[in-house]
C-alpha positions, -999 to +999 in steps of 0.1 A: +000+000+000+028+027+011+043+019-024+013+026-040+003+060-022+046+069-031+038+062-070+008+080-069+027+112-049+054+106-077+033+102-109+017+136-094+046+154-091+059+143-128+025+159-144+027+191-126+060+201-115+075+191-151+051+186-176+027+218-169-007+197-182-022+201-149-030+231-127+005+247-116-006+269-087-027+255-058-070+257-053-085+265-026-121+250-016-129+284+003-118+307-024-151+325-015-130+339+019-098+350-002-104+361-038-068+381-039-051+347-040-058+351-076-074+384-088-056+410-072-085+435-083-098+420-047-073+444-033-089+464-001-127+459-017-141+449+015-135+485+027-113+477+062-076+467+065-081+425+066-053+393+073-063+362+064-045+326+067-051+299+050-037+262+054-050+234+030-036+197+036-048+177+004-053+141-002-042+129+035-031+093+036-007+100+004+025+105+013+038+135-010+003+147-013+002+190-020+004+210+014-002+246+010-003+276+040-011+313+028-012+345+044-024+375+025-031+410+036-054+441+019-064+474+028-083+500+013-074+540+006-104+555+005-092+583-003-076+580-030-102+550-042-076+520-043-064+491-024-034+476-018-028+436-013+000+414-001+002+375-006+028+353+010+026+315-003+042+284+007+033+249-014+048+215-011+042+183-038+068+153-035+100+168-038+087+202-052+079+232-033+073+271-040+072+301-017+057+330-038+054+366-029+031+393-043+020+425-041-016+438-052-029+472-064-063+479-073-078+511-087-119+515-082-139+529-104-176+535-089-207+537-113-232+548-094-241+546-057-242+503-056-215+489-083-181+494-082-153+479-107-117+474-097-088+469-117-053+454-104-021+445-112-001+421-089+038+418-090+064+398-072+077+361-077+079+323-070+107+305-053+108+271-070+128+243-050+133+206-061+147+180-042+160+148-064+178+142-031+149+133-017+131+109-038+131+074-032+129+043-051+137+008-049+155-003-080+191+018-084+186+040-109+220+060-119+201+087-135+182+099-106+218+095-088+234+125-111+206+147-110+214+179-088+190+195-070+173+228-087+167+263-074+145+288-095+134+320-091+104+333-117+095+369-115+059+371-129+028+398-130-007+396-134-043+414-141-076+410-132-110+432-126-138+427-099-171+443-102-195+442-075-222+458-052-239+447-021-251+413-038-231+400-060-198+400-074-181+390-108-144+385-112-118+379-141-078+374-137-047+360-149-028+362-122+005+352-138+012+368-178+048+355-181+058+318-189+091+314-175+106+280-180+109+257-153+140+243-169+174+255-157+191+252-184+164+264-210+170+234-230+135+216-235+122+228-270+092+213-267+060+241-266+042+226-234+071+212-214+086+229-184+073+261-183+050+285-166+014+289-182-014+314-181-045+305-158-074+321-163-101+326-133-137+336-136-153+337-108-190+351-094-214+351-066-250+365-056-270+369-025-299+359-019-324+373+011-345+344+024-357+358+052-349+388+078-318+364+093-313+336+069-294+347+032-282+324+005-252+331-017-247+305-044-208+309-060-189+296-089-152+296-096-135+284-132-099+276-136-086+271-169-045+267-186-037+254-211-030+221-219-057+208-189-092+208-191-118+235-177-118+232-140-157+245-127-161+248-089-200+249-078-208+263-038-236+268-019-243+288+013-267+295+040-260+325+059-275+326+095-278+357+115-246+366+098-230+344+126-229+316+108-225+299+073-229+262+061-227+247+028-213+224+002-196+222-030-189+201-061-161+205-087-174+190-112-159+155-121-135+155-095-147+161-059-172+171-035-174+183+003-189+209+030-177+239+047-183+258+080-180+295+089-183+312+119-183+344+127-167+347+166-169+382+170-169+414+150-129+412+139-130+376+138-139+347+112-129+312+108-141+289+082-130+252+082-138+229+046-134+191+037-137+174+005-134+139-009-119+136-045-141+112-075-109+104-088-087+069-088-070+083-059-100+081-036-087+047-027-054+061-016-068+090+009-092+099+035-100+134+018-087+174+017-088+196+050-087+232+046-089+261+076-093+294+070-089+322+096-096+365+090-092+392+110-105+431+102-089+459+119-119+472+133-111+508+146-137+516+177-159+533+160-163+506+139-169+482+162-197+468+141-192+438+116-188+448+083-203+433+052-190+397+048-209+387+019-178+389-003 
């Protein structure tokens, strides 16, 4: 069994640390809670100075399986009508990890007295480590043996816009434009191998008033870069009292799960999510856990929650 959960890890980390078909950066189930992970046109929306964490531990009972912890911070200048965004990211497949850092600015651009479009740019780069050291295998292999371990740093920039009001939202991004190679020595000729590639978010969501306590916001995210196939991500949520939120998802053709929210006090949220994957690994695991924590910089006269729809 432990070999089989190592060649699955393995076979993993051959699609998308090398041969880019696959998704390169990490999802998130409660992308809902941090948008600026990838549209930095999310940048100080929300109107208060916010830090969030996030740390997502994938596919547990497979050794290698993708770990990922995020922090990200964003703040608003009124003023001036932008925000500013910071994202620190730290991901682990196999042998392969990648600390990124970016930094977001978003420019808003109001309408009328509800909607609102923002438009950001986000700079800064990914640290790209890999380990051959560290693999291991059974039969000798004097190939593996030579190989040196790899250190890469990729500078990239992105763009994305965000439009919303007090009930819904709709965002587009590319969070990363340039397709740096992920070879060293820049030798692989091949179009699709080793290298960086565009992916394309669009995501939305809408509220819903049930009654005077109880709201409903359906959501949607879709990933897409080329060479994989269009990722869609389907949630549902029931808001109560605006304490608490419960609801469930479905990414369609490849897993599905529930999430939790709770809002402790007015500066405080957590969020906890867990899926189960559709795919021939769900013999190999016991499912994803994800935890999510936020906290606003509520001054005292703002002691009062503020809007958490999005």
């Amino acid at each position: 069994m432990e070999n089989l959960k190592y060649l699955a890890a393995t076979f993993l980390f051959v699609l998308i640390g090398l041969k880019v078909y696959s998704q390169q950066d990490p999802m998130y189930t409660q992308y809902m809670n941090n948008p600026l992970s990838v549209n930095p046109a999310y940048a100080g929306t929300r109107n208060v100075a916010s830090l969030t964490g996030v740390f997502r531990k994938q596919w547990v009972g497979i050794e290698g399986a993708p770990t990922t912890s995020a922090v990200s911070f964003t703040m608003p200048n009124k003023k001036f009508h932008y925000g500013l965004g910071a994202s620190l990211l730290y991901d682990a497949l196999g042998p392969v990890t990648q600390t990124g850092l970016y930094l977001d600015y978003a420019y808003f651009i109001r309408f009328d007295q509800k909607g609102t479009l923002s438009l950001g740019l986000k700079g800064g780069f990914n640290y790209f480590y890999i380990d051959y050291k560290g693999l291991r295998y059974n039969d000798t292999d004097t190939d593996l043996d030579h190989l040196e371990n790899e250190a890469l740093f990729l500078p990239n920039f992105g763009v994305g816009a965000y439009y919303y009001t007090d009930k819904l939202y709709l965002g587009l991004s590319v969070p990363k434009l340039l397709k740096n190679t992920l070879d060293k020595n820049n030798s692989v000729t091949v179009e699709h191998l080793n290298r960086e590639e565009w992916h394309c978010f669009l995501m939305g969501g809408y509220v819903a008033n049930l009654t005077e306590h109880i709201d409903l916001k359906p959501s949607f995210i879709a990933r897409y870069a080329a060479g994989s196939p269009l990722s869609l991500e389907l949630t549902a949520t029931v808001m109560l009292y605006d304490k608490v939120w419960i609801g469930g998802m479905y990414r369609v053709g490849d897993s599905f799960g529930g999430l939790v929210r709770w809002q402790v006090n007015p500066k405080i949220h957590i969020g906890y999510s867990y899926d189960l994957t559709r795919s021939v690994l769900r013999s190999f695991n016991t499912g994803t856990h994800e935890i999510f924590i936020g906290f606003d910089f509520l001054s005292k006269e703002r002691s009062e929650a503020v809007s958490r729809f999005f």
